[in-house]
C-alpha positions in Angstrom: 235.1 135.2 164.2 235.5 131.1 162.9 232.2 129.3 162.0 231.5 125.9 162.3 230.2 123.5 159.8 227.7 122.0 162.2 224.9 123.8 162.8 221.1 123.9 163.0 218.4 126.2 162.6 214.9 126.8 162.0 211.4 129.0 160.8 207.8 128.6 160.3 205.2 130.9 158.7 201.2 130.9 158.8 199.1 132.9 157.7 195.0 132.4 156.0 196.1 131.1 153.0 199.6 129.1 153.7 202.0 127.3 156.3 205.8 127.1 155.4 208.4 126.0 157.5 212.5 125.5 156.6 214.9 123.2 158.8 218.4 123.2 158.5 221.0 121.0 159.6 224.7 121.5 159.1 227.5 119.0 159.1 231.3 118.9 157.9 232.2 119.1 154.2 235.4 119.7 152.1 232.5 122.0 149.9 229.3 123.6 150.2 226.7 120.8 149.6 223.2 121.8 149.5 220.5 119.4 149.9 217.5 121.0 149.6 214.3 119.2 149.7 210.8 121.2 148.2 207.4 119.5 147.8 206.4 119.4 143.6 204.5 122.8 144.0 207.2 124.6 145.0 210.7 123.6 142.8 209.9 126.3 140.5 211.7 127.9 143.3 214.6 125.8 144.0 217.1 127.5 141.8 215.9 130.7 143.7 215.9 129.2 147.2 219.9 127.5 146.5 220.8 131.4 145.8 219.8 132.4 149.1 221.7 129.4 150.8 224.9 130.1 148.9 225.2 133.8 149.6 225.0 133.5 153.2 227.4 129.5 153.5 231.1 128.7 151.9 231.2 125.3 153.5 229.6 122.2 154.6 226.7 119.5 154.0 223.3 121.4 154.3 220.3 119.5 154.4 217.2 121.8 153.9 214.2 120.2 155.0 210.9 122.2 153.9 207.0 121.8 155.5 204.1 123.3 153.2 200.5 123.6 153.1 198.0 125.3 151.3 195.3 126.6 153.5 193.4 128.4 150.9 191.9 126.9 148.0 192.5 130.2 145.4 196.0 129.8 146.0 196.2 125.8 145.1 197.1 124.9 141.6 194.1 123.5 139.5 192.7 120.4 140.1 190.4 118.2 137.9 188.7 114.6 138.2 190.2 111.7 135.9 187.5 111.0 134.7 188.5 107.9 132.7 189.9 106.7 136.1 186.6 107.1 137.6 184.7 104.9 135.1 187.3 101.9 135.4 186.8 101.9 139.7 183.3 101.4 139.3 183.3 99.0 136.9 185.4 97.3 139.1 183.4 98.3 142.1 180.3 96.9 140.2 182.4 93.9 139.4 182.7 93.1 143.2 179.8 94.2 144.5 178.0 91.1 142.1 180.3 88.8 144.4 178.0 87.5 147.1 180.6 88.0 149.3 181.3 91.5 148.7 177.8 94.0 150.1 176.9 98.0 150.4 176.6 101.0 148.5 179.5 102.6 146.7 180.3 105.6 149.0 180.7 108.8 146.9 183.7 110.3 150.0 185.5 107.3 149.6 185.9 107.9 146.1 187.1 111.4 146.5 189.4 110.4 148.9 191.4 108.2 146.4 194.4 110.0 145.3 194.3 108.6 142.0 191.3 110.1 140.9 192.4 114.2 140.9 194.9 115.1 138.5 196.8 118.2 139.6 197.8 120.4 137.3 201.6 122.1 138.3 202.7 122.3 135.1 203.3 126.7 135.3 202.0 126.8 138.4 203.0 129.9 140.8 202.1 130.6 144.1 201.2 134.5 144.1 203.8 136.9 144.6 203.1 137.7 148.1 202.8 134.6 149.2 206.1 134.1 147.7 207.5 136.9 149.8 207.1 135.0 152.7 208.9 131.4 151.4 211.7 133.3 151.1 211.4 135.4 154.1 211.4 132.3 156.1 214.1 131.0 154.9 216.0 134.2 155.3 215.1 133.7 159.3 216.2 129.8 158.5 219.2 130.8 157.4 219.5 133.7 160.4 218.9 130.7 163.1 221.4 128.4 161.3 224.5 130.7 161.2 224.0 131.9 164.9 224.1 128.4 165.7 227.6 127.8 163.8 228.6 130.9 165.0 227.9 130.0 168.6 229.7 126.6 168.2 232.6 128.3 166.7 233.5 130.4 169.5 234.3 127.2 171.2 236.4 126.1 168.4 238.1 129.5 168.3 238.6 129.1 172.2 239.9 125.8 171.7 242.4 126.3 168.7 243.5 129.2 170.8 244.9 127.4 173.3 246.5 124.8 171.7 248.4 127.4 169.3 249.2 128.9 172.5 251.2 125.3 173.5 252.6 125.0 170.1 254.3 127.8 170.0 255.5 127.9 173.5 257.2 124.3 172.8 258.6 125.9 169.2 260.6 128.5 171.2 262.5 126.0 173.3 263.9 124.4 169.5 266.0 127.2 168.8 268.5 127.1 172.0 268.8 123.5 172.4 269.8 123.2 168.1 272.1 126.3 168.6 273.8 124.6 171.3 273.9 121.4 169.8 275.4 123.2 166.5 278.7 124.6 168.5 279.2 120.8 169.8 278.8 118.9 166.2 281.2 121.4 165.0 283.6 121.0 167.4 283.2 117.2 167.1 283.7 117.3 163.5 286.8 119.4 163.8 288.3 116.6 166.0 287.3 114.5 163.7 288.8 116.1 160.9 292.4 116.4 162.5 292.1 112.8 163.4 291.7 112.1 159.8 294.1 114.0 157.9 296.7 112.5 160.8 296.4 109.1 159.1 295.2 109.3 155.5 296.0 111.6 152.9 292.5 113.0 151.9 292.0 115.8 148.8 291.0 118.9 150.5 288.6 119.9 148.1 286.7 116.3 148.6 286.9 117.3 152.3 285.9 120.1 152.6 282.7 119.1 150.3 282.1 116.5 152.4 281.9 118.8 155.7 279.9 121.7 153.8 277.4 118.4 152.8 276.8 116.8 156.8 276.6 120.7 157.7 273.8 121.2 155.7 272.3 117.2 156.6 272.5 118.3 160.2 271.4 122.2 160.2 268.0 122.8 161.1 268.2 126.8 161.5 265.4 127.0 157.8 262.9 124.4 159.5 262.8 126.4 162.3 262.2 129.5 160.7 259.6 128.4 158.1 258.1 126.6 161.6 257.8 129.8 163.5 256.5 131.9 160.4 254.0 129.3 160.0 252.9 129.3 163.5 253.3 133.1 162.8 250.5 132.8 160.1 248.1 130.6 161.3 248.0 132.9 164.7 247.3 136.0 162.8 244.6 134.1 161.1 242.6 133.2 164.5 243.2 136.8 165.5 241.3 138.2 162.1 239.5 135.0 160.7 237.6 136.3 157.5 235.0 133.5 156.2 235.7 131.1 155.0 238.8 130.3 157.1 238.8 126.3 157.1 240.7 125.8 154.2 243.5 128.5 154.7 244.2 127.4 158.2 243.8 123.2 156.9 246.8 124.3 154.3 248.7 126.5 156.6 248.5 123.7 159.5 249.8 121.5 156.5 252.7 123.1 156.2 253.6 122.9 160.0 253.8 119.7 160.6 256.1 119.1 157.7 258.1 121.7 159.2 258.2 119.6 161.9 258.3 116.0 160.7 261.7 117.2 158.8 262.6 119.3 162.5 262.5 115.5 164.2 263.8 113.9 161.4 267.3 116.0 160.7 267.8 116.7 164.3 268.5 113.3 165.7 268.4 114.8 169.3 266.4 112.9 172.2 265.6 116.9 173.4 264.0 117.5 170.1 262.5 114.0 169.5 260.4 114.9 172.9 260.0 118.1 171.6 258.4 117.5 168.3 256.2 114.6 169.6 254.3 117.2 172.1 254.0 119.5 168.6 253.2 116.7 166.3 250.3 115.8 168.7 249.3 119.2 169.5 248.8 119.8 165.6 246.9 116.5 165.1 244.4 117.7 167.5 244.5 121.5 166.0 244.0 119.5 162.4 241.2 117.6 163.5 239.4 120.6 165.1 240.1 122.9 161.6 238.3 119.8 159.7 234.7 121.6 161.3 235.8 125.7 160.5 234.0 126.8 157.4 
């Protein structure tokens, strides 16, 4: 089954002592680009939290969006008062409070409520091991969320891509008649040709003969056609059995094709083929620009 690299998914945990959440959104990407965002008690973690991403993705831009709270003071990391901090406010406070302009008490919960004033010590903090347990475990159901979504999106894809193959190599078949039976009538053009010639000019039949042997081979399509087809051949077996990650194997093989095909139109001067390879060049684009979202 193909994957997308778009994709979104999502879990939250609570308990007495901590609320975590993960969000993930996936878009396209040529690699597997993890943007994971942690509050300052937790990127102890992040090295840990990556490995779980990148066992489970191959692909894509991941932005990793994480909610946390303490809800229990034991499991906080320590906290102390700046004390030096304190004694500069309130000489400022005292400072304005000698303005005439300026009146009231200082108010102790304002204080507290200044940021500046607790210094938080997370140098070797760790949350406890099982509250641990459940970071990750949320993440795992993140993760769980995220790849059902890309797997859901990729059905379409696959349902897609299906059907477009199906076109291709419908309008592949039809090159093989029409440049057989153009072949028979080059050949016997060239032959009259040829006797026309040698009527009026004396030519070296070596040179000649080089010379035929070289237009032959100009005009002769019959290895495009079969490098096309075993292409085609390739990139259908994939969709049937698509192992992760896929993108890139089916980008390359889809590569291939529509050189196969550019050098089809280009050697085969034929209006037939012309029409032929402008329904597969534009039925490739689209296949091309569809592969650019498979993981």
């Amino acid at each position: 089954m193909l994957f997308s690299m778009t994709g979104f998914g999502e879990a939250s945990f609570e308990n007495s002592r901590i609320q975590v959440g993960f969000r993930i959104r996936g878009v396209n990407h040529r690699g597997l680009d993890i943007n994971l965002r942690l509050p300052p008690e937790l990127a102890y973690l992040e090295t840990a939290l990556r490995k779980c991403v990148q066992d489970k993705l191959f692909r894509g831009r991941v932005d990793i969006h994480t909610e946390f709270r303490f809800l229990d003071d034991e499991v906080m990391p320590p906290a102390r008062l700046d004390e030096g901090r304190l004694k500069q406010l309130l000489k400022i406070a005292e400072r304005l409070l000698s303005t005439p302009q300026v009146c009231g008490p200082i108010d102790v919960n304002t204080l507290i409520r200044m940021p500046e004033l607790m210094i938080v010590d997370r140098t070797g903090f760790k949350l406890p091991a099982k509250d641990e347990i459940h970071l990750f475990t949320t993440m795992e159901l993140a993760l769980e969320g995220f790849l059902t979504s890309r797997r859901n999106e990729g059905k379409h894809l696959e349902a897609d891509l299906n059907q477009r193959m199906q076109t291709v190599c419908a309008v592949s078949e039809q090159v093989a008649p029409i440049i057989d039976a153009r072949r028979d009538q080059l050949m016997d053009q060239m032959r009259k040709r040829l006797d026309l010639i040698r009527g009026d000019l004396q030519l070296d039949e070596t040179r000649l003969y080089q010379e035929v042997v070289y237009w032959s081979d100009r005009l002769d399509v019959s290895e495009e056609v079969t490098r096309l087809l075993a292409h085609l051949s390739s990139i259908t077996l994939e969709l049937e059995q698509p192992s992760r990650p896929a993108g890139k194997r089916l980008e390359f093989i889809c590569q291939e094709i529509l050189r196969e095909i550019t050098t089809l139109g280009n050697k085969a001067k034929l209006d037939e083929i012309s029409a032929l390879v402008v329904t597969l060049k534009t039925e490739m684009e689209k296949i091309r620009e569809q592969l650019a979202n498979i993981e």
